[in-house]
N, CA, C and O of each residue as an XYZ file, in Angstrom:
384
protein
N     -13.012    -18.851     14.993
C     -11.713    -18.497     14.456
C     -11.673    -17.005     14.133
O     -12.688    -16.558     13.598
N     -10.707    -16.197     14.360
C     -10.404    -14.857     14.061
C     -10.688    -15.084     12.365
O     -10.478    -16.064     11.650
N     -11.344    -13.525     12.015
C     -11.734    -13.009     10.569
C     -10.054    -13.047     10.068
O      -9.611    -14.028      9.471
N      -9.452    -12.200     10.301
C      -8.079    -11.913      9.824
C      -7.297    -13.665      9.415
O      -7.059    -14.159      8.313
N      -7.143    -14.052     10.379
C      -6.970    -15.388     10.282
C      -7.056    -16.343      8.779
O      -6.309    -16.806      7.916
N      -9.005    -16.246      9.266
C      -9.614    -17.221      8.048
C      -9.364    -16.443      7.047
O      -9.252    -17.065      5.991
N      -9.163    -14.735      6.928
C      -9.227    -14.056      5.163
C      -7.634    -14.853      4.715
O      -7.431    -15.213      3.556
N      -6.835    -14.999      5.573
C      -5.333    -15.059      5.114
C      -5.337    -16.639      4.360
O      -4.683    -16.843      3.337
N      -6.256    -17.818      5.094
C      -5.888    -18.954      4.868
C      -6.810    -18.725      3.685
O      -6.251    -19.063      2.642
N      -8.041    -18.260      3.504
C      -8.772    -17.816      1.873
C      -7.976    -17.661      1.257
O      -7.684    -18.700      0.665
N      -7.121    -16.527      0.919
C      -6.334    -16.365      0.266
C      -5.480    -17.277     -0.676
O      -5.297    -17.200     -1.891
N      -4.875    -18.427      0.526
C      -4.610    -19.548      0.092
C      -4.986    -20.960     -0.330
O      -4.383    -21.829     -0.959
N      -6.333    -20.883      0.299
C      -7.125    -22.331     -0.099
C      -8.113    -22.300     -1.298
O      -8.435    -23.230     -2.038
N      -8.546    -20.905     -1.310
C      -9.715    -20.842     -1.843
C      -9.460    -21.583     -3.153
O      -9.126    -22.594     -2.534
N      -9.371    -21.835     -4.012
C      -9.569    -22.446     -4.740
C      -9.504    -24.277     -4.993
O      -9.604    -25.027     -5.965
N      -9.352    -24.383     -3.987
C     -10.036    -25.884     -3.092
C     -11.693    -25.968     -2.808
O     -12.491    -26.899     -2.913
N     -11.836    -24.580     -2.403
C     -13.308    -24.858     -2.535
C     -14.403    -24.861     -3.676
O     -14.091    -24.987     -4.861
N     -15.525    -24.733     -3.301
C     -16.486    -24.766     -4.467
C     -17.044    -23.042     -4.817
O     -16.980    -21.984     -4.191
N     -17.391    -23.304     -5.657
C     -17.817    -21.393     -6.034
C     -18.874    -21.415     -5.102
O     -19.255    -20.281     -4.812
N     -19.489    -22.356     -4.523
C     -20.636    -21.539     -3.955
C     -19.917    -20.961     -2.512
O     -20.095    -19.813     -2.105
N     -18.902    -22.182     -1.683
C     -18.496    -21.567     -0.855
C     -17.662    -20.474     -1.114
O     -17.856    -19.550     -0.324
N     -16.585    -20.216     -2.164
C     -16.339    -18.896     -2.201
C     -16.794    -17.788     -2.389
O     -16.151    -16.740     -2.325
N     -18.420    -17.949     -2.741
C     -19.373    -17.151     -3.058
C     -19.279    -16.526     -1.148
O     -18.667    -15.649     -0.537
N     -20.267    -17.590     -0.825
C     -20.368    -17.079      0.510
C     -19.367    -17.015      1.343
O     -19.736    -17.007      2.517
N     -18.076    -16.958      1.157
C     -17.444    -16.758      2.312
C     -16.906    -15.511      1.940
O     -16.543    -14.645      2.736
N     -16.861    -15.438      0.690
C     -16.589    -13.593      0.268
C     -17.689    -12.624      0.730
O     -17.414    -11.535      1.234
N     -19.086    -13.112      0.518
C     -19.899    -12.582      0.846
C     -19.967    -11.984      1.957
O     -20.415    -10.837      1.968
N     -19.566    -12.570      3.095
C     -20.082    -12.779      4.530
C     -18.649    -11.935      5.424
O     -18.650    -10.933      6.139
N     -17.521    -12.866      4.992
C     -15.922    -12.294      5.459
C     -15.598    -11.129      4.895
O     -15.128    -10.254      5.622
N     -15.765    -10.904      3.606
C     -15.056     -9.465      2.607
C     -15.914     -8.263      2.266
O     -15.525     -7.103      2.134
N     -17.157     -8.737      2.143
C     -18.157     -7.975      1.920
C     -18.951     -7.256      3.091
O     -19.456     -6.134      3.062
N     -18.936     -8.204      4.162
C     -19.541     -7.699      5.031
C     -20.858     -7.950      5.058
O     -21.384     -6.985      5.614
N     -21.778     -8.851      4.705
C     -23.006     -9.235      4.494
C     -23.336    -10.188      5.728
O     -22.593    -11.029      6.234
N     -24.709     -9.824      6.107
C     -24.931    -10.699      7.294
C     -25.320    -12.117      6.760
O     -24.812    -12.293      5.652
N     -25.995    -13.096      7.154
C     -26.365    -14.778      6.925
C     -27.556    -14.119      6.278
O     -27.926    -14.494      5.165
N     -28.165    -13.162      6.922
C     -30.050    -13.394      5.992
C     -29.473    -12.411      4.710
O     -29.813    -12.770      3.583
N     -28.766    -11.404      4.808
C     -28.580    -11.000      3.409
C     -27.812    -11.745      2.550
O     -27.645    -11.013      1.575
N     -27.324    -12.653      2.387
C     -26.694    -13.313      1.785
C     -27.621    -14.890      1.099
O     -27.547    -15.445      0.003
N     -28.577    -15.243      2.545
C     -29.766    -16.044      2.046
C     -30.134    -15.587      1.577
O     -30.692    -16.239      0.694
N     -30.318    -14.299      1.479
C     -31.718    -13.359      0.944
C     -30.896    -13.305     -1.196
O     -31.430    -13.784     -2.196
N     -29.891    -12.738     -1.121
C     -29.256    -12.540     -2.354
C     -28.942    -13.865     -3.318
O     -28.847    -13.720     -4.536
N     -28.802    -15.061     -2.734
C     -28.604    -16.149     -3.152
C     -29.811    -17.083     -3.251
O     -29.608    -18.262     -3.542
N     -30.782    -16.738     -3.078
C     -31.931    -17.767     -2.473
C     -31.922    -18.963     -1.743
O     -32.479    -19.960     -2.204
N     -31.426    -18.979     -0.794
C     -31.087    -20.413      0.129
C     -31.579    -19.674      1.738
O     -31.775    -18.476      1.941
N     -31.664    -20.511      2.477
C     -32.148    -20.526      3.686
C     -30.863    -20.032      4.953
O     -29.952    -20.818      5.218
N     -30.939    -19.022      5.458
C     -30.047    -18.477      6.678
C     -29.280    -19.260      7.369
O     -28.216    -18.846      7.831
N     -29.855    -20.955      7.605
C     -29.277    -21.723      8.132
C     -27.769    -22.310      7.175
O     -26.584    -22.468      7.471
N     -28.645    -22.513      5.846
C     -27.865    -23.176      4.591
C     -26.096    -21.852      4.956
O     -24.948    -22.028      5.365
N     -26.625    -21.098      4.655
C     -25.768    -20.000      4.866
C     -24.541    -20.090      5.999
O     -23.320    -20.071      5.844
N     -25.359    -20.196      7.194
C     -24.541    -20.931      8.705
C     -23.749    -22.166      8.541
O     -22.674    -22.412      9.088
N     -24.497    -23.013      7.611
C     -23.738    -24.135      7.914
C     -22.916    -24.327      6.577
O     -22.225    -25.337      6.452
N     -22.955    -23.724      5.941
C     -21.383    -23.695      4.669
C     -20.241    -22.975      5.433
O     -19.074    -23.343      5.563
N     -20.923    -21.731      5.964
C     -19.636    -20.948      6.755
C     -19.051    -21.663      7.564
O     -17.828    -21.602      7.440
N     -19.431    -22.361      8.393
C     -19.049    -23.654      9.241
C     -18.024    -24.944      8.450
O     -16.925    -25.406      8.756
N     -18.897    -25.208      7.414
C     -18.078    -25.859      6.556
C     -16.973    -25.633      6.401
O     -16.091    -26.204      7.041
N     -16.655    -24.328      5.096
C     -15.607    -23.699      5.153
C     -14.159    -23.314      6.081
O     -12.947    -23.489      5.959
N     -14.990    -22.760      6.953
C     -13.905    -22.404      8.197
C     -13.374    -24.245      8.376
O     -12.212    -24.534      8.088
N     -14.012    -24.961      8.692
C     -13.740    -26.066      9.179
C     -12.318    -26.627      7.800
O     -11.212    -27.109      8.041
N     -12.853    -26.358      6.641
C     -12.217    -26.703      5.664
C     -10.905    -26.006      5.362
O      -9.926    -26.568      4.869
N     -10.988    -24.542      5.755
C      -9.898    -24.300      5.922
C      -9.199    -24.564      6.573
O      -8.335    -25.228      5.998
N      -8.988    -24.421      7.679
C      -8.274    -24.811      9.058
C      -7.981    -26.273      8.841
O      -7.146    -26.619      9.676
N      -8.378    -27.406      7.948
C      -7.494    -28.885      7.325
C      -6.759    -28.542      6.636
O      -5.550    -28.751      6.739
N      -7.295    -27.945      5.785
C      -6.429    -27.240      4.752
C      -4.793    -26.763      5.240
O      -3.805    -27.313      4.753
N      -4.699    -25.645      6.286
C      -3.858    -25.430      7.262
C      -3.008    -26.245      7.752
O      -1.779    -26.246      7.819
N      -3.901    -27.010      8.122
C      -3.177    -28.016      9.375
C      -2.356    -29.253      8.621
O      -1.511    -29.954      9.179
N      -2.814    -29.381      7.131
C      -1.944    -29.856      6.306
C      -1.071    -29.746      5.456
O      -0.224    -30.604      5.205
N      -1.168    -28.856      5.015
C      -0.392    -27.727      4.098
C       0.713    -26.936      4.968
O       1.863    -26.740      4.575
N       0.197    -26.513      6.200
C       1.115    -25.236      6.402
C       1.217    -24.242      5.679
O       2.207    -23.776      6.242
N       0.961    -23.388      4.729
C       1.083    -22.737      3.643
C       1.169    -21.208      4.413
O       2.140    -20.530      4.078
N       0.560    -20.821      5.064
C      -0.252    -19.714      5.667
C       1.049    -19.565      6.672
O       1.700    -18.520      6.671
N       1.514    -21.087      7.851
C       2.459    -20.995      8.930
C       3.761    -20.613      8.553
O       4.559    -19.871      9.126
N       3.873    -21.440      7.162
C       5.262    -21.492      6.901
C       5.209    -19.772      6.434
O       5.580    -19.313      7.515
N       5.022    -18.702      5.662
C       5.174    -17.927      5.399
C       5.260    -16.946      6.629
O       6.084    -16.054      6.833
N       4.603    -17.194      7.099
C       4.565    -16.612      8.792
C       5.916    -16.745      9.540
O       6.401    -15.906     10.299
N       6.473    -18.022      9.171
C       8.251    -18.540      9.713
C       9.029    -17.760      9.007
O       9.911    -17.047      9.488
N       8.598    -17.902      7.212
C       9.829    -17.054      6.965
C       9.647    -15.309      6.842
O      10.593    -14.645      6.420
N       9.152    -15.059      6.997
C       8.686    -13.145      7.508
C       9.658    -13.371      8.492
O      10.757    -12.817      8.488
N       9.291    -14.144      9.304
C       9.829    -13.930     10.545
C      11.043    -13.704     11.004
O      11.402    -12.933     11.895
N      11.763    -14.550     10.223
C      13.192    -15.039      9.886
C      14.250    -13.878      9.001
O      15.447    -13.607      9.096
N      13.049    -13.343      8.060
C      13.891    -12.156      7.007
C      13.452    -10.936      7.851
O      14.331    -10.078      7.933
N      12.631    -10.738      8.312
C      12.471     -9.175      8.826
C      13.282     -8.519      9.254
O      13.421     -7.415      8.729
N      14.143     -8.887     10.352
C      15.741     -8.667     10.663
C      16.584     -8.819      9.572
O      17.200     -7.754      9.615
N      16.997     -9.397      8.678
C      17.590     -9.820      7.976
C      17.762     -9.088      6.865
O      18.880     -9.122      6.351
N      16.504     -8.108      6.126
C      16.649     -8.113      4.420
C      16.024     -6.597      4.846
O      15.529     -6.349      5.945
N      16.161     -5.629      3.716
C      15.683     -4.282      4.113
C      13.731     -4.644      3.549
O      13.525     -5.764      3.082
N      12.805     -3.895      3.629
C      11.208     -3.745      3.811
C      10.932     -3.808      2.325
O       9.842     -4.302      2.037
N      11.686     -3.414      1.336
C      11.697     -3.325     -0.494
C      11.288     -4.930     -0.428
O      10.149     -5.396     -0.477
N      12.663     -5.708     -0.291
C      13.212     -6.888     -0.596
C      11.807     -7.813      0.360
O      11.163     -8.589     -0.345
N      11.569     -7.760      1.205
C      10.874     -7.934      1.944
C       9.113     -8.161      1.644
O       8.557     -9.200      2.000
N       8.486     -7.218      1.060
C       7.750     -6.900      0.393
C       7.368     -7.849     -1.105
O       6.298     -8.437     -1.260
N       8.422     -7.832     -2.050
C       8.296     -8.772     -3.059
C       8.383    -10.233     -2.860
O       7.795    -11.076     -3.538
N       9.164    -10.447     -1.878
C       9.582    -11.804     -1.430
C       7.408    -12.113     -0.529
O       6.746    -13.147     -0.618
N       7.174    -11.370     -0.133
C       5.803    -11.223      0.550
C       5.097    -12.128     -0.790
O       4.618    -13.259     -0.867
N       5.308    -10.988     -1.800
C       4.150    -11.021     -2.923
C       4.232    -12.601     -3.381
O       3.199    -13.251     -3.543
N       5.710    -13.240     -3.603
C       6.095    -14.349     -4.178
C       5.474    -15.824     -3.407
O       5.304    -16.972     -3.818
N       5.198    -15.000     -1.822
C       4.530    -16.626     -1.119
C       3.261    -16.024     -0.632
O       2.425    -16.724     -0.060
């Protein structure tokens, strides 16, 4: 799955997950940390690391696919961009 993507649906799920996965998916997506530095900083195993990120992504993307949360805001941008001047636009952003 595209980075940009999964940071946007973070944005919106994260707090569905568990701190450890938001640990590591901040770690890894926002921070920029590879799997062994992140095993390495957390004490868990490179794989452990691989397979939460896996998790996650996987968890988001249900998350998505049930919610819509992420699509629907995407519809209505879409819909006002023509419509409303970039001010109005902007706060209405912040609100979804």
């Amino acid at each position: 799955m595209n980075r940009i993507y999964l940071n946007n649906l973070f944005d919106y799920y994260q707090k569905l997950l568990t701190k450890k996965e938001q640990d590591i998916f901040t770690l890894y997506y926002e921070e920029d940390l590879s799997m062994q530095e992140i095993a390495d900083n957390l004490n868990i195993s490179k794989s452990a690391v691989g397979k939460t990120l896996k998790i996650v992504e996987k968890k988001l993307d249900n998350y998505e696919n049930t919610l819509h949360l992420y699509q629907n805001k995407q519809k209505i941008n879409k819909l006002l961009e023509n419509n409303i001047d970039n001010s109005l636009l902007q706060k209405i952003n912040e609100l979804i």
